[in-house]
N, C-alpha and C positions, 0 to 999 in steps of 0.2 A: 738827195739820194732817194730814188724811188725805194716805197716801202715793197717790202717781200712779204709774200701768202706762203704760209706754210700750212697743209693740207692735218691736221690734228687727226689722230686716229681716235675712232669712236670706241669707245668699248662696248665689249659683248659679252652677251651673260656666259658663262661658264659651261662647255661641254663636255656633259657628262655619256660622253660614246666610251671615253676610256672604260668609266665605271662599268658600264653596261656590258663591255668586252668582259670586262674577270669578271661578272657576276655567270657571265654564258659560259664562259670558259671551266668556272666551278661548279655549272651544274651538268656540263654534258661530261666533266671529271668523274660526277656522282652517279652521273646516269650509268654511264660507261663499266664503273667498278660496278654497280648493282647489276647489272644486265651479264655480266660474266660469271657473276661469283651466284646469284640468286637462284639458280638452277643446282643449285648442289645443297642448301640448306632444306634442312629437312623439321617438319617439326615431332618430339619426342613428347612422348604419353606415358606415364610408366603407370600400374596397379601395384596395392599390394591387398595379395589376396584378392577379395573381390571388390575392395574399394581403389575408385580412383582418386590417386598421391599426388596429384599434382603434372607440369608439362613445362618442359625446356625446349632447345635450341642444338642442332649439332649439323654437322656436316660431312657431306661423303669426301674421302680424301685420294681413294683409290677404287679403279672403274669396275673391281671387283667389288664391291659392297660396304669396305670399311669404314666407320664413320665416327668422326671425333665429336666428343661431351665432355661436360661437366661432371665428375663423380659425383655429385651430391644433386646431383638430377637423377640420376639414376640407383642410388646408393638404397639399397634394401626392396629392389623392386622385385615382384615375381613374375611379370610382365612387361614389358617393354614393347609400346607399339612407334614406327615412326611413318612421316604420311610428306608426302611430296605436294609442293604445290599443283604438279598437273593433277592432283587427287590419290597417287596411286598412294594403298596404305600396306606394311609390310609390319611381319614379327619379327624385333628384331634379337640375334643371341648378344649377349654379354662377355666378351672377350675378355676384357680384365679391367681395371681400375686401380686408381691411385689417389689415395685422398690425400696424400701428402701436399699435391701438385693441382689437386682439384681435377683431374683429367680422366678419361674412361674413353675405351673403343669398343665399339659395338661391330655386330655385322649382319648383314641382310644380304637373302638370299634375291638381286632384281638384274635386271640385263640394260643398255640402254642407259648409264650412270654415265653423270657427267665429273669426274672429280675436281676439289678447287684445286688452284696452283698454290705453292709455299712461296712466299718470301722470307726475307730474311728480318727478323725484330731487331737482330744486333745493329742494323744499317740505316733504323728508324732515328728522324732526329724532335727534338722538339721543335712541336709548330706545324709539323706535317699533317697533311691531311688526312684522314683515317677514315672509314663507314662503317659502321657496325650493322649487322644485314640477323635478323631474328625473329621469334613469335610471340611479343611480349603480350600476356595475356591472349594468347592463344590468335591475335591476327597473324597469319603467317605473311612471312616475306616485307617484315618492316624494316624499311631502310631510315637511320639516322647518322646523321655526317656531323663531325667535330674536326678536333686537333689531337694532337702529341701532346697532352699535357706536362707530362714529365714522365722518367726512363727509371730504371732501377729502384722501384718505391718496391717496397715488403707489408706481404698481408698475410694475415694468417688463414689459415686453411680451416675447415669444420674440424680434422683430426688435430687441431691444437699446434701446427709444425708450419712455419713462415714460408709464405711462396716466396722467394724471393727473385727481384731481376722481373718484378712486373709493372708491364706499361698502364701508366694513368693516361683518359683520356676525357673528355668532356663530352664526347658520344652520347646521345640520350640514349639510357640499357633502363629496363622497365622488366620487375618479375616475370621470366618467360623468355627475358635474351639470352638468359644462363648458356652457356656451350656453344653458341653462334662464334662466324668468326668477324674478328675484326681486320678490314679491307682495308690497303691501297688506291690511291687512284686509277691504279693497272687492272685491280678485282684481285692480287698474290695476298693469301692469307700472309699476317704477321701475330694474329694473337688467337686467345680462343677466350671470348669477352667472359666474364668468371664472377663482379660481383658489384654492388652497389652500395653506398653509403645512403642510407634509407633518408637520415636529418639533412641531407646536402643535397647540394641541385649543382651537376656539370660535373662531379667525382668519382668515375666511373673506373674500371678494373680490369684488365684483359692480361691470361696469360701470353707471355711469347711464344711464338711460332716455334721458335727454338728450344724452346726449353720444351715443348711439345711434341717435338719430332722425335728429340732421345728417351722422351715416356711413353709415345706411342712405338718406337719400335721395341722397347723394352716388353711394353705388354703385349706385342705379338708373338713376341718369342716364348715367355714365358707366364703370362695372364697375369702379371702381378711385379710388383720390383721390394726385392726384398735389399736392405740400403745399411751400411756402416752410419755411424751416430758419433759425432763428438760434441754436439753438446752446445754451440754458438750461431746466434742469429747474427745476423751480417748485410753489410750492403758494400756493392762495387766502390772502389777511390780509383782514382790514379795518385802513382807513389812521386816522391819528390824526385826530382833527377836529379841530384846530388846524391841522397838516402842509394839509388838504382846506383847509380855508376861508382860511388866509395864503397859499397858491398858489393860489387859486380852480381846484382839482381838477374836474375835471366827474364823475368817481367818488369813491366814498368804500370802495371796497377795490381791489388790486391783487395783482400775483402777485410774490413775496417768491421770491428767485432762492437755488435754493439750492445751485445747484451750474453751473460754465458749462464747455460742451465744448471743448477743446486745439481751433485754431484753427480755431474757429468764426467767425461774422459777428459774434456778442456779443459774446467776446475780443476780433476785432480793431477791435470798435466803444468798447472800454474798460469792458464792463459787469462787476462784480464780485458774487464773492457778499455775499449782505444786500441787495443793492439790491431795489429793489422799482419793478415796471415798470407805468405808469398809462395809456401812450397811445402807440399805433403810428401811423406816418401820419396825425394827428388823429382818430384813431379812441382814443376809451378801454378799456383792455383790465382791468375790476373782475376777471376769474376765467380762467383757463386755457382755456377754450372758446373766450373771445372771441379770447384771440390765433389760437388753431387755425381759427378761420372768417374770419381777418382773412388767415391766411398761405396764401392759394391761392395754385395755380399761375399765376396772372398777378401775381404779388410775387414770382417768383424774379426776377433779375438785376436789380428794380426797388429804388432807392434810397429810405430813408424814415427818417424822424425819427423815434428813442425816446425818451419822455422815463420818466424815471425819479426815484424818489427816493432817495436816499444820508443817510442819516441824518434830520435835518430840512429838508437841502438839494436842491429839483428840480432837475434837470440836463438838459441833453440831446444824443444823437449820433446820427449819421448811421448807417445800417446798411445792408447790402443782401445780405437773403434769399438764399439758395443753396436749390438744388432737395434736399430729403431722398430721398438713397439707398437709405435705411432700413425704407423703407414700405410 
């Protein structure tokens, strides 16, 4: 039988074009988000009296001048300058602030504002890509790119009261990204980057877009948000579907209590930690936003039903709001 040639395929080294394509692909992503959004970040100066306090991060949101920060960038200034990267430098006034949430709007009188676009923080998932765009130590217009690290973390605020419902990210933020926002691949703001773990490297902090939007329209209205109090720090769960559909729930998540303040309204309504809080006044409260838009100042002194769940058991008490000091 004549022998048979079979033609052996050589091997070749490994091409790395794929790699090369998502390395291109993730930085004209970054370029792309900075080149949109970098034109509206502004950098902040504040004085007090006639010393200069230091300088943050914020950005214009609307083409008439308004612009989101940090409260505790701006918190006790008697001055406030903010300066554009094309150089222009403006005073800016002080609309209101909320230290609660860490957030303040300011405004400046300039023509010619480009403002960012909002996305949405609730639509963020882990792993996504983010840019945080600021003036850390005073270089303006630094752009640093990360992930979604994780969603619904709780930090506490300078006035003592839990942001909660905030995105961690791995973003390099550096003293001076205070107030900046944190970007999309689009350039749609979804945070307003807020705070750093100084011992930690890649644990970075940004409020939500959303939870931004209802304290920035709160302070234009009225320069300040005066807030009902009951008393429990909390993070988002989703509830069991069984628990939802044998108590006919009208949500299917709730805010998982993780800790209740010495004689608060919760304490002396009986609420303990573990519980998990589904409906204020017949209102449902799925995520920590809802309670905070539920507890205005027309629910301080006003009594109201919480129901909650305790293990697999719904419950419910009476509670009555007290005005927060804290805010």
């Amino acid at each position: 039988m004549d022998s048979e040639l079979y033609a052996m395929p050589v091997s070749q080294p490994p091409s790395d074009t794929s790699d090369n394509d998502l390395l291109d692909a993730y930085s004209e992503a970054v370029i792309e988000a900075a080149g949109r959004a970098s034109p509206s970040v502004v950098n902040i100066e504040v004085r007090r009296g006639q010393t200069p306090a230091g300088s943050g991060s914020g950005f214009v949101f609307t083409p008439d001048g308004f612009i989101l920060t940090n409260s505790h960038v701006i918190h006790g200034a008697t001055e406030i300058r903010v300066g554009f990267p094309d150089g222009r430098r403006f005073i800016a006034d002080r609309i209101g602030e909320d230290p609660a949430t860490d957030l303040a709007v300011l405004r400046i009188s300039a023509s010619g504002l480009v403002p960012t676009t909002f996305g949405k923080s609730a639509t963020l998932r882990v792993g996504q890509l983010v840019i945080a765009i600021g003036n850390p130590y005073g270089f303006q217009c630094t752009v640093t790119s990360g992930v979604v690290s994780a969603l619904g973390r709780s930090l506490r605020s300078q006035s003592g009261r839990l942001i909660d419902n905030v995105i961690q990210t791995d973003a390099a933020l550096n003293p001076g990204n205070s107030g900046g926002p944190l970007v999309t691949s689009r350039g749609d703001v979804v945070g307003v980057n807020t705070a750093i773990i100084p011992s930690a490297q890649g644990i970075c902090f940004a409020v939500g877009i959303d939870t931004a939007t209802y304290v920035a329209g709160r302070l234009l209205k009225d320069g300040r948000i005066r807030r009902g109090y009951i008393g429990v720090a909390g993070q988002n769960v989703p509830l069991n579907r069984r628990i939802v559909k044998g108590h006919n729930l009208a949500t299917d998540s709730g805010i998982f209590v993780v800790s209740v303040e010495p004689g608060s309204p919760a304490l002396e309504a009986g609420i303990r930690d573990g519980d998990i809080l589904v409906a204020f006044d017949g209102h449902p409260v799925p995520d920590i936003d809802s309670l905070h838009r539920i507890l205005t100042e027309n629910r301080v002194g006003a009594a109201a039903i919480l129901i909650f769940v305790r293990g697999t058991e719904k419950l419910e008490a009476r509670i009555v709001p007290v005005e927060n000091r804290n805010t």
